[in-house]
N, C-alpha and C positions, 0 to 999 in steps of 0.2 A: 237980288234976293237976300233977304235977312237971316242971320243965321236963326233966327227965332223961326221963322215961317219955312227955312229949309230942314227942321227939326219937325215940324208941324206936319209937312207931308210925308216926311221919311215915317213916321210913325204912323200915322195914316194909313201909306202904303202897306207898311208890315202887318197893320190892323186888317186890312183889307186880304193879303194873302192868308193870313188865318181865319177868315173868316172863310174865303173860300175853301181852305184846305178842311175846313169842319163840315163845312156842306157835302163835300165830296166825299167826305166818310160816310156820312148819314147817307146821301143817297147811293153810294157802293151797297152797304149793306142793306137800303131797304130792294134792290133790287134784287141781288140776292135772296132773300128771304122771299120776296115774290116768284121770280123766274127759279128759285133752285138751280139745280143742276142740268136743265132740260138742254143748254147748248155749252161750249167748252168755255166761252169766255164768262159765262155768269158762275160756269162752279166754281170758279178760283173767290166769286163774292160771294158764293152762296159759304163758303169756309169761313169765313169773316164771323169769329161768335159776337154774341150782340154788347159785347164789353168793351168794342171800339167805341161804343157810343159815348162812354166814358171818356177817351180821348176826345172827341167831338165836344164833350160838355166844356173840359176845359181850354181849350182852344175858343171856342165862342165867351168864355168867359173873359179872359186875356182880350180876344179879338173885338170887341163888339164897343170898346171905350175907346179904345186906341182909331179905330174907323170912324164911328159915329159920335165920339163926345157922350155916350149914354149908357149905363150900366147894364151888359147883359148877362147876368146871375140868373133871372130866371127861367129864360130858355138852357143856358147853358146846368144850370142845376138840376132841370129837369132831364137834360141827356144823362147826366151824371147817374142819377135816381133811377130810370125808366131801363138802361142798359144791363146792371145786377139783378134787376127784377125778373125780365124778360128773361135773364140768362140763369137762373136760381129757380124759376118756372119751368124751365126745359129740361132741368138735371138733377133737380132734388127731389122726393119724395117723401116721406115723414114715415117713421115705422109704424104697421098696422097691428095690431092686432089679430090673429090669426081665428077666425071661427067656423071653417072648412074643417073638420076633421080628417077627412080621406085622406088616405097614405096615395103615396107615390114615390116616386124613385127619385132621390136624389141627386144631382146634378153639379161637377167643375166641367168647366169652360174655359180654355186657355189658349190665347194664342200666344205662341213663342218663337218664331223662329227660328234661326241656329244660335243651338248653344252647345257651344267647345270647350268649357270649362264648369266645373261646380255642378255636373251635377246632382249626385246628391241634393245638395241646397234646393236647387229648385226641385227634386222627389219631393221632400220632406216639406217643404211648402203646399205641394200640390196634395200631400197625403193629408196636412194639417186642416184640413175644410171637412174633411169626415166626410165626404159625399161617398154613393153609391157606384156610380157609375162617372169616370173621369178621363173627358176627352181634350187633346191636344193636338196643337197645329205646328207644325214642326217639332225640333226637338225630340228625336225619335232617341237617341244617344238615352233618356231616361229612363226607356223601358228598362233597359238592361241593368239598371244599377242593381246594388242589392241591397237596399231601401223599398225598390218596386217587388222586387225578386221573392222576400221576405212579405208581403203585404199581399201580392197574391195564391203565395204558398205554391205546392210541388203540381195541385190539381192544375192550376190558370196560365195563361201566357197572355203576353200583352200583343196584341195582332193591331195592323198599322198596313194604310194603303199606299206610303212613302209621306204621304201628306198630313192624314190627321191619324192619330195612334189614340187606340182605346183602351185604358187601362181598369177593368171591373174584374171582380168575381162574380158578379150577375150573368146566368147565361144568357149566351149571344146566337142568335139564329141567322144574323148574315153582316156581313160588313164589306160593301165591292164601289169603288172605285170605279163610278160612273161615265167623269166627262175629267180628260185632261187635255187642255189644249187653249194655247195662248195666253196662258197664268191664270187659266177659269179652271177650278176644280173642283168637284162635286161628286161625294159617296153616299152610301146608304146603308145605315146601320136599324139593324132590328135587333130590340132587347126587351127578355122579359124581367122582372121582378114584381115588389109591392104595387099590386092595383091593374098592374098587367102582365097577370099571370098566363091564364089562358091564349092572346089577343097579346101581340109584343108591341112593347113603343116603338111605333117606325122614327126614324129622326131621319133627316136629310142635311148633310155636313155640307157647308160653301167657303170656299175661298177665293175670293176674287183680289184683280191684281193691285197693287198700293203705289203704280206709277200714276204719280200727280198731272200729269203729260195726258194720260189718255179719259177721253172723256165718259164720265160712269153713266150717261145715260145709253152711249154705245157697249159699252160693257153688259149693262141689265139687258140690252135687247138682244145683244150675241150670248148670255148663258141664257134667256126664254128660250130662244132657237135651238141652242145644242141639247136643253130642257125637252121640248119637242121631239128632240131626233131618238131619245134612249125612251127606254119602256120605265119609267122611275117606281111606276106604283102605286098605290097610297103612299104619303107621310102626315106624319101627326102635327110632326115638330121641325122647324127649322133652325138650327143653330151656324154660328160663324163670326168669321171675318170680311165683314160685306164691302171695308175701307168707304164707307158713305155714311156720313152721319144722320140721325136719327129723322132728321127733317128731310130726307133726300128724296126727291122727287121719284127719279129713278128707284131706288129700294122699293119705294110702292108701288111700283110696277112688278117689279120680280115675283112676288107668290099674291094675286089678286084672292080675297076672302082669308088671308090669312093675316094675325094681329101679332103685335107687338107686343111682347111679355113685357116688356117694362113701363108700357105705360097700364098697365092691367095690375099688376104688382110687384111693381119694382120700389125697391125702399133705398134711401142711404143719397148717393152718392152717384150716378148715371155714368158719366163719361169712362172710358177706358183706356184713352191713350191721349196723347204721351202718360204712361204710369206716374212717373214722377209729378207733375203738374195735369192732368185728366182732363181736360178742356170738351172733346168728344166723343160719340159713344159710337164706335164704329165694330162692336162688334156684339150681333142682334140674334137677340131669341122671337123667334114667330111661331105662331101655336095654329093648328088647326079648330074645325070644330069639333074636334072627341076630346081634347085635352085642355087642360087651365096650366097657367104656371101661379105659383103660393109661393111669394116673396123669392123674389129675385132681388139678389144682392150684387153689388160690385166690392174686390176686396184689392187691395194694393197689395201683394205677398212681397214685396220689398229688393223682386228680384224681376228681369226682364222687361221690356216696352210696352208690354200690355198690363194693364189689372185683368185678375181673373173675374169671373162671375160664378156664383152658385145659384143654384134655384131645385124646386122639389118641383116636377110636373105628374100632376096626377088627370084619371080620368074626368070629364065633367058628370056631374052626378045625374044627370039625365043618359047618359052613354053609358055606364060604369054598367050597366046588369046584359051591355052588349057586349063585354072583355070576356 
């Protein structure tokens, strides 16, 4: 063999390994995107955002001369192109214009975890959103600062079920700590203010667990079940840390007839975690049918693993004269 034709196939060969290594991207994530999260081996694809297509593009571009002698740019350009689209489709939104007038209560959303230092830093983060009513996931250490202390003056205290802490001067007619067990957690706060005065916004807070190991479609169907087992109520509102991104199969099982605030109105910027780089939105406001959410925002405060989120939920104006 010549060194010309053993150069020929070595290249060849490598052509051929990137080719299939492209394919395998592509068909990972279109499985994923198909099967979602329904069994454990597809949700580790169904995580895959659609920006790997990106690497797929250029790998077939590379790959596709080196194998076959022929230029393959335009499949390969097209993965390129079609993966930022798809992925800028799922998580961007455009600012609206607001021509709802109804008041409603305003809204932080934070998950935090522990935090052992600063804080201050993140009080004054969390105060600087100017919301109403401002709840938190972990992170209890902030009630007490005197940032918090000072902000809801000598009348208010910041009351917390170990897990999600509420920190308003709106009064609160119940906050209890429904379901703990197995890293599923789930309380129920009623509050009244702007729009539901008479009639309080029931909210329903979730925390479910963030091991990559166990599978979210058993997750959603063990908190339906412990959902079942307590007397919950009505709820309006669903907020949390649902650790399932927006597309999760599973998540749309959890509250059937209830919607997604952010694709209703959500503006800006979608994902929430990793903070630093926001890839997915793993922590989701669901509205029933007495409420709307008016501009949901995601905001980076420059502190902790999550971005926060704000939003105003007010009544829908066909329900507003039953509050």
């Amino acid at each position: 063999m010549t060194a010309r034709r053993f150069f020929r196939i070595t290249l060849r060969s490598i052509g051929l390994l990137l080719a299939a290594a492209s394919l395998l991207i592509v068909l990972g994530w279109a499985i994923g995107w198909i099967a979602s999260d329904r069994w454990i081996w597809t949700q580790w694809l169904s995580w895959m955002p659609s920006l790997v297509l990106v690497a797929a593009g250029i790998l077939l571009v590379v790959a596709w001369p080196l194998a076959f002698g022929r230029r393959g740019w335009p499949g390969g350009l097209a993965l390129i192109l079609i993966g930022p689209m798809i992925f800028l489709g799922q998580n961007w939104r455009p600012a609206r214009v607001p021509h709802d007038s109804s008041v409603g209560i305003t809204i932080t959303h934070w998950t935090l975890g522990s935090v052992l230092s600063n804080e201050d830093s993140y009080a004054n983060a969390l105060l600087d959103t100017g919301s109403e009513l401002n709840i938190i996931e972990g992170g209890r250490k902030i009630r007490w600062t005197r940032t918090i202390k000072d902000w809801l003056g000598a009348e208010h205290t910041s009351p917390s079920t170990g897990i999600f802490s509420v920190i308003t001067r709106l009064p609160m007619s119940r906050l209890q700590h429904l379901i703990w067990a197995d890293g599923i957690h789930v309380a129920k706060l009623d509050v009244h203010g702007p729009g539901f005065v008479d009639r309080p916004l029931r909210i329903l807070l979730v925390d479910l667990p963030s091991d990559p190991g166990r599978s979210r479609w058993e997750i959603a169907a063990q908190c339906r079940h412990l959902l079942d087992q307590k007397d919950c109520g009505e709820f309006d509102l669903v907020i949390g840390d649902f650790n399932m991104p927006s597309d999760s199969r599973a998540l749309g099982t959890l509250f059937p007839g209830y919607e997604s605030g952010w694709r209703q109105s959500g503006e800006g910027w979608g994902p929430t975690y990793p903070r630093e780089w926001p890839l997915a939105r793993i922590d989701h406001v669901l509205t029933g049918p007495m409420v709307a959410v008016k501009r949901l925002r995601t905001f980076d405060p420059g502190l902790g693993r999550h971005c926060l989120q704000t939003m105003t939920i007010i009544p829908k104006p066909e329900k507003s004269s039953d509050r």
